[in-house]
CHARMM internal coordinates of N, CA and C (Angstrom, degrees):
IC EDIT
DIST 1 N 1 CA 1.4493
DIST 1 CA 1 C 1.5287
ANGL 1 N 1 CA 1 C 108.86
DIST 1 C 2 N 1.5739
ANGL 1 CA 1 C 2 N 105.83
DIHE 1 N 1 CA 1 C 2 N 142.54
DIST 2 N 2 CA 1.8356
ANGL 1 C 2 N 2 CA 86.41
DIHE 1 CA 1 C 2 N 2 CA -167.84
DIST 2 CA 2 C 1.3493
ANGL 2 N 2 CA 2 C 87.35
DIHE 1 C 2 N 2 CA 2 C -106.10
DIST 2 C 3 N 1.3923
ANGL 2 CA 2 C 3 N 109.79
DIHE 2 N 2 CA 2 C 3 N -168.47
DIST 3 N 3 CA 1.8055
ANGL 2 C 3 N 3 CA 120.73
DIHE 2 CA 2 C 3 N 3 CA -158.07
DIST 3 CA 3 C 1.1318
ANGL 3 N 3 CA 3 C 113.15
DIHE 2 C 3 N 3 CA 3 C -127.75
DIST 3 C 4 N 1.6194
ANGL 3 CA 3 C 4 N 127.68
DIHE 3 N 3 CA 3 C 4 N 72.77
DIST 4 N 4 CA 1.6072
ANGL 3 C 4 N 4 CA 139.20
DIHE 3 CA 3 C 4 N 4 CA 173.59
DIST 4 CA 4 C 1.5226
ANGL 4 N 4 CA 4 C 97.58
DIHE 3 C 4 N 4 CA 4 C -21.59
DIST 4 C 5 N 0.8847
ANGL 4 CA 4 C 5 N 132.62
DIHE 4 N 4 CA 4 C 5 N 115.55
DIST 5 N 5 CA 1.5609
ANGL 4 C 5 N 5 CA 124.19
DIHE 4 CA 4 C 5 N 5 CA 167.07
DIST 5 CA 5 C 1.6012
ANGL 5 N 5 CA 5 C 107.34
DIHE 4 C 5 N 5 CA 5 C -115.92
DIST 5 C 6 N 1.2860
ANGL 5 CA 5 C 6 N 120.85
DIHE 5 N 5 CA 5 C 6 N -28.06
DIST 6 N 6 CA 1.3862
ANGL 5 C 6 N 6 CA 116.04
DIHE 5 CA 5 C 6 N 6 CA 161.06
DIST 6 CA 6 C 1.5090
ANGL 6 N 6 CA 6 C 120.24
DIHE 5 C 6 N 6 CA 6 C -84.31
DIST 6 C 7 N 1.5437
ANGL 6 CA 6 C 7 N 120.24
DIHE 6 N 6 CA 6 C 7 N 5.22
DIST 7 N 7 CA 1.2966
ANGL 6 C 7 N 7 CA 121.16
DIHE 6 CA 6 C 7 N 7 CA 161.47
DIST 7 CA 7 C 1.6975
ANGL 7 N 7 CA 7 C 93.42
DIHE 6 C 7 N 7 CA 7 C -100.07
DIST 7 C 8 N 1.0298
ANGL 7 CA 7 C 8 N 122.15
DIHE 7 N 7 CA 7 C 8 N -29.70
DIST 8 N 8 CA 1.5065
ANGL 7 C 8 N 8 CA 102.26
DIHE 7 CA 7 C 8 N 8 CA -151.85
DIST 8 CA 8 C 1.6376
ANGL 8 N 8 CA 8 C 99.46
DIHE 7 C 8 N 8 CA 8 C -99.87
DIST 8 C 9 N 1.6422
ANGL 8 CA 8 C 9 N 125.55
DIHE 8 N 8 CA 8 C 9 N -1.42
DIST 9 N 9 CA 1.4721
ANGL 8 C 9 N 9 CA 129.05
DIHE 8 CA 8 C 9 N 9 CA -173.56
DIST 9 CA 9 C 1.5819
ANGL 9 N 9 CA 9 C 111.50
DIHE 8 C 9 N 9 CA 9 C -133.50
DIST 9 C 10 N 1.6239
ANGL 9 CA 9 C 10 N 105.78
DIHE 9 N 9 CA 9 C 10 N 23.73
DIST 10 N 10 CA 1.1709
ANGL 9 C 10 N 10 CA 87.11
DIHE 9 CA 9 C 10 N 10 CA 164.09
DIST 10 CA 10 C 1.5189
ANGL 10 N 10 CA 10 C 161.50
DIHE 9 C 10 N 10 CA 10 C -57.88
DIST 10 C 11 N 1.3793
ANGL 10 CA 10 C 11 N 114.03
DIHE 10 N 10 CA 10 C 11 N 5.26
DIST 11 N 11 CA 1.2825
ANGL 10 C 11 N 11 CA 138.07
DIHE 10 CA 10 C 11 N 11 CA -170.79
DIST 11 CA 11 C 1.6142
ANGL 11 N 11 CA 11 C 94.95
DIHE 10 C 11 N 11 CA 11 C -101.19
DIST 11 C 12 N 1.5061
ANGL 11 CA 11 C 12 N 117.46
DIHE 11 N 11 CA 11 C 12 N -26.74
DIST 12 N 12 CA 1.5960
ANGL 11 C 12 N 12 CA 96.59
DIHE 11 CA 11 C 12 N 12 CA 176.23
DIST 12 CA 12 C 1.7048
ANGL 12 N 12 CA 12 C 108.85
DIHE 11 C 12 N 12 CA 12 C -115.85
DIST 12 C 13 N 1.4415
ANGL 12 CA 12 C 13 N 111.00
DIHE 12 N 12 CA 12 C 13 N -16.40
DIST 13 N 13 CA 1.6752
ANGL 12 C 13 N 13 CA 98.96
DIHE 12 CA 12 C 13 N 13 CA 163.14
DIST 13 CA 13 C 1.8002
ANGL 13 N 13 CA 13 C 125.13
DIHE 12 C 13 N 13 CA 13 C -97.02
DIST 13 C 14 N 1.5045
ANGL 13 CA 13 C 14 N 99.10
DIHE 13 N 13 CA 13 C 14 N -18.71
DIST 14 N 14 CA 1.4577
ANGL 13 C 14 N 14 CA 84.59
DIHE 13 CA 13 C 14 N 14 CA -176.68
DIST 14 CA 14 C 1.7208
ANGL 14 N 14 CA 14 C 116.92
DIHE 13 C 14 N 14 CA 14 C -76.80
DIST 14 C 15 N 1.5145
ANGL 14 CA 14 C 15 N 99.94
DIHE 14 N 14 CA 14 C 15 N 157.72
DIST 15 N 15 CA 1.3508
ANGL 14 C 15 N 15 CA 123.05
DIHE 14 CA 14 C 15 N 15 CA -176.64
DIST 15 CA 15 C 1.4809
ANGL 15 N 15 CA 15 C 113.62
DIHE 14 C 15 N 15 CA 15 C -63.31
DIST 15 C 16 N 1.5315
ANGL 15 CA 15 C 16 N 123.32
DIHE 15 N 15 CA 15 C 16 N 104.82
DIST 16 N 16 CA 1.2495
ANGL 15 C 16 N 16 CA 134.74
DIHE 15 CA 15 C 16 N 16 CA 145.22
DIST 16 CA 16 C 1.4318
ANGL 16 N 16 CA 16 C 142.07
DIHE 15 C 16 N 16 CA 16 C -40.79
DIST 16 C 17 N 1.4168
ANGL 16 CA 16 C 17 N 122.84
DIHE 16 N 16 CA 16 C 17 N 135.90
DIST 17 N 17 CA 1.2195
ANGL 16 C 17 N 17 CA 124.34
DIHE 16 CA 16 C 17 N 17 CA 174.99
DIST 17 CA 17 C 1.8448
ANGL 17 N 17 CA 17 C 112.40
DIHE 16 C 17 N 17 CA 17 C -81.48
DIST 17 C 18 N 0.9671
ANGL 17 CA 17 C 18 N 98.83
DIHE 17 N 17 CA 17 C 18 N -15.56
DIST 18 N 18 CA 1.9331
ANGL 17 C 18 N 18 CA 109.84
DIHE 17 CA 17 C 18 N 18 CA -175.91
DIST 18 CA 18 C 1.3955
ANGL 18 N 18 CA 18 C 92.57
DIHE 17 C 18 N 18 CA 18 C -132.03
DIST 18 C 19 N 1.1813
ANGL 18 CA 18 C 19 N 106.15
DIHE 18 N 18 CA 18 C 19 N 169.02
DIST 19 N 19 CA 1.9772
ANGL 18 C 19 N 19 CA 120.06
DIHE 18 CA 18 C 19 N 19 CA 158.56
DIST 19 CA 19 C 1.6534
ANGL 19 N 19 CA 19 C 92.82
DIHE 18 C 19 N 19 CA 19 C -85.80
DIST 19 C 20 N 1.0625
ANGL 19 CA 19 C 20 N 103.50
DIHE 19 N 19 CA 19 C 20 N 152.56
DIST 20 N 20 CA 1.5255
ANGL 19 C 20 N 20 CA 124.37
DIHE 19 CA 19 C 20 N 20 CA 163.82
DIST 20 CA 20 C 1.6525
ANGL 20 N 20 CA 20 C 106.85
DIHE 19 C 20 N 20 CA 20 C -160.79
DIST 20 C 21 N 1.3019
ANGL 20 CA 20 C 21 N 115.13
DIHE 20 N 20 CA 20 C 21 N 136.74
DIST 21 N 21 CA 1.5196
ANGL 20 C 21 N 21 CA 137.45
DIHE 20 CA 20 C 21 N 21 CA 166.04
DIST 21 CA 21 C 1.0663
ANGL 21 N 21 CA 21 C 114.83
DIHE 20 C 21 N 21 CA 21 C -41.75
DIST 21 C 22 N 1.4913
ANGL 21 CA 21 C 22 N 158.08
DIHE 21 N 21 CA 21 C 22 N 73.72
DIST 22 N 22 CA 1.2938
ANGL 21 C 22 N 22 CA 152.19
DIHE 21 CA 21 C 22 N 22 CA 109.65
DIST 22 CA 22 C 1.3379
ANGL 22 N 22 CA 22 C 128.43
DIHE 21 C 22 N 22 CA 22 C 13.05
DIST 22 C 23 N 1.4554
ANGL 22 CA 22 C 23 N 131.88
DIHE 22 N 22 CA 22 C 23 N 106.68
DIST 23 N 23 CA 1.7472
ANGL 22 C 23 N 23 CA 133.36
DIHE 22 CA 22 C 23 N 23 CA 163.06
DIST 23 CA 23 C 1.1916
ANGL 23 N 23 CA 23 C 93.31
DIHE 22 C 23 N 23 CA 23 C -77.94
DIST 23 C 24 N 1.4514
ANGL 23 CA 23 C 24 N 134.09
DIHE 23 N 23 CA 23 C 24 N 102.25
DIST 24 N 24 CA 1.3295
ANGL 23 C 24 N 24 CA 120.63
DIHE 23 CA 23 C 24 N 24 CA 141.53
DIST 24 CA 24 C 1.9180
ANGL 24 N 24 CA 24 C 126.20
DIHE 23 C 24 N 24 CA 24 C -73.54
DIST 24 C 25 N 1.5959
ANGL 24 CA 24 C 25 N 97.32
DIHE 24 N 24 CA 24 C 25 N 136.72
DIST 25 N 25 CA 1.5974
ANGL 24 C 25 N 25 CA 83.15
DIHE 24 CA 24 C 25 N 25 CA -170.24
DIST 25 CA 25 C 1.3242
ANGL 25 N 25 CA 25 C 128.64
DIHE 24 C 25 N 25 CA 25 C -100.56
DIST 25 C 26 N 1.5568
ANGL 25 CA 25 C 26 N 146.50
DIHE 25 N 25 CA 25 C 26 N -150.99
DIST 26 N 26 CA 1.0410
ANGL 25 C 26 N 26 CA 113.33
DIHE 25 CA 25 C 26 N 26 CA -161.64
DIST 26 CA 26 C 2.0299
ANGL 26 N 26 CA 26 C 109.43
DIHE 25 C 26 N 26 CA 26 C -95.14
DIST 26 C 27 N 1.3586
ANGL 26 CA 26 C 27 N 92.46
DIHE 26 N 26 CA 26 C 27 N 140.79
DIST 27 N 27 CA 1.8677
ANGL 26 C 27 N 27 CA 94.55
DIHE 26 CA 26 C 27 N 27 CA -174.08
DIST 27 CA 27 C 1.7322
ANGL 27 N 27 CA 27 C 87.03
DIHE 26 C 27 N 27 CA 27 C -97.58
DIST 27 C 28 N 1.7408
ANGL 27 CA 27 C 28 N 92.90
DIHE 27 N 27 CA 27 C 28 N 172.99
DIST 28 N 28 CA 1.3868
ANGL 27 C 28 N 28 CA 125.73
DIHE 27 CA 27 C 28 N 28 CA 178.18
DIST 28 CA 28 C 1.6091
ANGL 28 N 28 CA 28 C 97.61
DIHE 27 C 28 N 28 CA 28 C -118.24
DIST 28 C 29 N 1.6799
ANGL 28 CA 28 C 29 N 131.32
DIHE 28 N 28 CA 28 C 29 N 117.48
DIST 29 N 29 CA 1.1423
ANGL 28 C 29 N 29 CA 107.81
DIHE 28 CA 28 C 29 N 29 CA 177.12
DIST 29 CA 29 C 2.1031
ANGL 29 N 29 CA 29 C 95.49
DIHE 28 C 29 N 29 CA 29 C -127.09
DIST 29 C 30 N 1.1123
ANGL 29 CA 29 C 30 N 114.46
DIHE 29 N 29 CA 29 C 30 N -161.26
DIST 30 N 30 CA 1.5903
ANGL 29 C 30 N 30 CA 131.21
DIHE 29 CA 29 C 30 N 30 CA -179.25
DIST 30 CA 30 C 1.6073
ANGL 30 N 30 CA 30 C 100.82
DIHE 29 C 30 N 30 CA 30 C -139.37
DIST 30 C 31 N 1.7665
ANGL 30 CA 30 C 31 N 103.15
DIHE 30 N 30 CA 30 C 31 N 131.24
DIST 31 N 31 CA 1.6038
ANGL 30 C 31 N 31 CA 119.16
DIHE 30 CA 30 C 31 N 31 CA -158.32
DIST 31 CA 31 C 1.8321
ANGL 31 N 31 CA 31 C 65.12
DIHE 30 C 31 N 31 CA 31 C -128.69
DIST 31 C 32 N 1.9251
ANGL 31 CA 31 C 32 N 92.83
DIHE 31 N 31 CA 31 C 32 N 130.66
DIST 32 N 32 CA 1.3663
ANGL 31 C 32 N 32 CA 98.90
DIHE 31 CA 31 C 32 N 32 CA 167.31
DIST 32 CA 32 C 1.9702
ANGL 32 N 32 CA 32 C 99.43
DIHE 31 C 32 N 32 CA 32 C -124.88
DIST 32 C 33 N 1.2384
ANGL 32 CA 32 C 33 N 117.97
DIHE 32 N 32 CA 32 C 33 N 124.00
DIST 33 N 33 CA 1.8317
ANGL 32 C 33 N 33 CA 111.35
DIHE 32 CA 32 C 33 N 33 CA -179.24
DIST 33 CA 33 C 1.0236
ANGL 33 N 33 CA 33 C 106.39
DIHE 32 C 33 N 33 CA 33 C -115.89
DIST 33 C 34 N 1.2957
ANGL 33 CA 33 C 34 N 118.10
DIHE 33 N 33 CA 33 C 34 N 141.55
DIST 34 N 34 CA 1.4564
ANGL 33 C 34 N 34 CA 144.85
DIHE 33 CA 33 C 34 N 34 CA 173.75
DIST 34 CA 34 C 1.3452
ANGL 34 N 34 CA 34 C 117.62
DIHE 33 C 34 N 34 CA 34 C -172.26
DIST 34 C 35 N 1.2956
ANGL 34 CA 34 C 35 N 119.70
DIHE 34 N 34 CA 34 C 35 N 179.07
DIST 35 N 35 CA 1.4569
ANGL 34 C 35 N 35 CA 149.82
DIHE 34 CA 34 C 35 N 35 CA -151.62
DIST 35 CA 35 C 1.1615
ANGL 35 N 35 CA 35 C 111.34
DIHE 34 C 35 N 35 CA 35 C -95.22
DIST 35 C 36 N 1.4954
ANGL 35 CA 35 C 36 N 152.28
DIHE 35 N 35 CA 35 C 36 N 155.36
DIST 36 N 36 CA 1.2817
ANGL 35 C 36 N 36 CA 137.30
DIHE 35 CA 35 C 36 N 36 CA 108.34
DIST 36 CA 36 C 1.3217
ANGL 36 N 36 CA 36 C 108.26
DIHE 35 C 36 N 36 CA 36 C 106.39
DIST 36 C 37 N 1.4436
ANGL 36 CA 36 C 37 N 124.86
DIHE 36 N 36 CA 36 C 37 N 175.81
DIST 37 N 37 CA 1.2667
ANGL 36 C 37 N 37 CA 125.64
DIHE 36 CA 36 C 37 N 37 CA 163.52
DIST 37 CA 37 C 1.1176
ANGL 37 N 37 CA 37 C 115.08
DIHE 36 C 37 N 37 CA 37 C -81.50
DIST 37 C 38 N 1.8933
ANGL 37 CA 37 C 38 N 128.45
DIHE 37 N 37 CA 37 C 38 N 137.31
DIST 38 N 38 CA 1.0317
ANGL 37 C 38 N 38 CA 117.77
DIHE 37 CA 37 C 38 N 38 CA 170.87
DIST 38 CA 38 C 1.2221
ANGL 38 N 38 CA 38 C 127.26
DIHE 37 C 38 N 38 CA 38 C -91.51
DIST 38 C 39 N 1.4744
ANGL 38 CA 38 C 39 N 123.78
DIHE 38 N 38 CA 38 C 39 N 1.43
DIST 39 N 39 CA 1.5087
ANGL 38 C 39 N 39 CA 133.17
DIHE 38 CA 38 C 39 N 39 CA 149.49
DIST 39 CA 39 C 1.6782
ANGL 39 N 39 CA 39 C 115.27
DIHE 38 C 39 N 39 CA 39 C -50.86
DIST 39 C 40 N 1.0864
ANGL 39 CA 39 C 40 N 110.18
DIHE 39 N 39 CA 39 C 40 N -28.37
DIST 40 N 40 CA 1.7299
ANGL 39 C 40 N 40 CA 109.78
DIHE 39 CA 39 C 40 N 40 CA -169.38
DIST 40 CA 40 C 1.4443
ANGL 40 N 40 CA 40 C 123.20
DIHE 39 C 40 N 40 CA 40 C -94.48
DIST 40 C 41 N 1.1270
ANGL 40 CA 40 C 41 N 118.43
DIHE 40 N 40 CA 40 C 41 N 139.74
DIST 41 N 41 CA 1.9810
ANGL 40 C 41 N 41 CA 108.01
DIHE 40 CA 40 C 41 N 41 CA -171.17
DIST 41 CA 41 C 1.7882
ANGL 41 N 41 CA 41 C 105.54
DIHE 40 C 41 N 41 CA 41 C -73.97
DIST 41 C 42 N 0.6899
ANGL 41 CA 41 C 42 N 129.80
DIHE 41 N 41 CA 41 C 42 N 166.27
DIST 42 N 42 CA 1.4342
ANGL 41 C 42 N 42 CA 139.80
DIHE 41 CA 41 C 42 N 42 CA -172.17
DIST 42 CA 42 C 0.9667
ANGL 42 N 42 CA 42 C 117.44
DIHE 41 C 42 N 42 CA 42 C -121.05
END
COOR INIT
IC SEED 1 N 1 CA 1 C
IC BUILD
């Protein structure tokens, strides 16, 4: 099942007519590390 995130977060991605202050709350994300370009052979 994929994950509407611009249906399901509209209060913190959609586009405003004013600025207003946002609580964003806490996310779960994935840190990937490595080296180098990944266009280039190694």
């Amino acid at each position: 099942m994929k994950y509407e995130w611009r249906k399901q977060e509209k209060n913190l991605y959609g586009v405003k007519q004013t600025p207003i202050i946002v609580e964003v709350p806490k996310q779960k994300f994935i840190l990937v590390k490595g080296k180098g370009n990944p266009n280039e052979v190694d």
